[in-house]
C-alpha positions as CSV (number, residue, x, y, z in Angstrom):
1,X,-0.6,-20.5,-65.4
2,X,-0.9,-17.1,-64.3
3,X,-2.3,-15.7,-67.6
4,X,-5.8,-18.1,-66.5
5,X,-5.3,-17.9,-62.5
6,X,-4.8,-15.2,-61.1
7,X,-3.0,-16.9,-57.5
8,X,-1.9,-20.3,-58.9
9,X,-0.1,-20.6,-55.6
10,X,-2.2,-23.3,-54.4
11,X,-1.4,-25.6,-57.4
12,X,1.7,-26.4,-57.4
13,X,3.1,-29.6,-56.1
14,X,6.7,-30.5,-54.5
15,X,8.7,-33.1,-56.4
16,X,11.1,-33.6,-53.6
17,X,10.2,-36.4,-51.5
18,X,11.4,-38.3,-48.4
19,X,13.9,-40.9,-49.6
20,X,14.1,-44.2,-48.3
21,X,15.5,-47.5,-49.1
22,X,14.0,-50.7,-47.1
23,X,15.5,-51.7,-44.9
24,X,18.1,-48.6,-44.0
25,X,17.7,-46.4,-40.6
26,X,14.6,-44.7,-40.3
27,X,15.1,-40.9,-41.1
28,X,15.0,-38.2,-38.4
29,X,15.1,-34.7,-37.9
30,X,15.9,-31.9,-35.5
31,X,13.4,-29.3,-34.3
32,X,15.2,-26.3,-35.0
33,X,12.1,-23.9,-33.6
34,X,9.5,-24.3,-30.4
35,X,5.6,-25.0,-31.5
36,X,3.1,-25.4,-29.8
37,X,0.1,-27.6,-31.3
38,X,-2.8,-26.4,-32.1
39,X,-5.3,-28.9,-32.3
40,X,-4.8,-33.0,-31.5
41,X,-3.4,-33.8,-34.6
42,X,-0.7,-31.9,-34.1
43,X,2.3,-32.3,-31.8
44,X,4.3,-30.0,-30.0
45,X,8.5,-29.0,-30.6
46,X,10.4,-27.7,-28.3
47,X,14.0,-26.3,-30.1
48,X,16.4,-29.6,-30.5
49,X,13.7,-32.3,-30.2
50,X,14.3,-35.3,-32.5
51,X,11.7,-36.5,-34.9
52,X,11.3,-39.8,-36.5
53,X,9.1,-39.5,-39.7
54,X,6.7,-41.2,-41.1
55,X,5.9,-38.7,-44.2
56,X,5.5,-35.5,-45.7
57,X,1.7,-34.2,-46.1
58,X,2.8,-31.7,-48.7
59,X,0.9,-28.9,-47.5
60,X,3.3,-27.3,-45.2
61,X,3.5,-30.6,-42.8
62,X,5.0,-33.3,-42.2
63,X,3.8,-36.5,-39.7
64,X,6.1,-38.2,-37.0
65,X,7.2,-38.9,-33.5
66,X,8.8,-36.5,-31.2
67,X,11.5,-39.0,-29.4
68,X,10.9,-37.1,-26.4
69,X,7.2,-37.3,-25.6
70,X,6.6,-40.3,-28.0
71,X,3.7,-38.5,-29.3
72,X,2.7,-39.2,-33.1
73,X,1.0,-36.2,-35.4
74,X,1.7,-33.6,-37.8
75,X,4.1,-30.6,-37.4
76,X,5.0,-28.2,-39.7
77,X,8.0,-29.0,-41.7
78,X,10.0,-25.8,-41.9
79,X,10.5,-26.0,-38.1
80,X,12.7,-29.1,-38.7
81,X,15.8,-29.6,-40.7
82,X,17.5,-33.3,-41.7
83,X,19.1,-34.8,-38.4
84,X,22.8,-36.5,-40.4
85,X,24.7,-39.6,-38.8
86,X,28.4,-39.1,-40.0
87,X,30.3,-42.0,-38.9
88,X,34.5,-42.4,-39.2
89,X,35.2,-44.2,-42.5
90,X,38.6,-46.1,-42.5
């Protein structure tokens, strides 16, 4: 690809995806960095927030609502990691 463009690093695509079986818990995450939006699509993080989501954009953000303010919009996806529920198995 980089033989006929010379920055392919707009075309690629992401094959991982957000998995979810109907019916199961919605999935969250944890802000692991502060932002601060910067327009109203966006939604701000403060460091720990929880995040249910509602999908990945695949350009750098993902949409969902900050459990805190219970504001919906985009925020970039790199400033959150997986939020796991372990639970005590007999």
């Amino acid at each position: 690809m980089q033989v006929r463009i010379g920055d392919a690093g707009d075309r690629f695509h992401s094959l991982d995806d957000i998995y979810y079986y109907g019916g199961q818990q919605a999935h969250e995450q944890v802000a692991v960095e502060s932002y601060r939006a910067e327009n109203d699509d966006e939604i701000d993080l403060e460091k720990g927030d929880v995040i249910g989501i509602a999908g990945n954009h695949w350009d750098g953000f993902s949409k969902g609502k900050n459990r805190r303010t219970g504001r919906t919009g985009l925020y970039p996806s790199y400033k959150t990691r997986e939020k796991y529920i372990v639970v005590d198995f007999p």
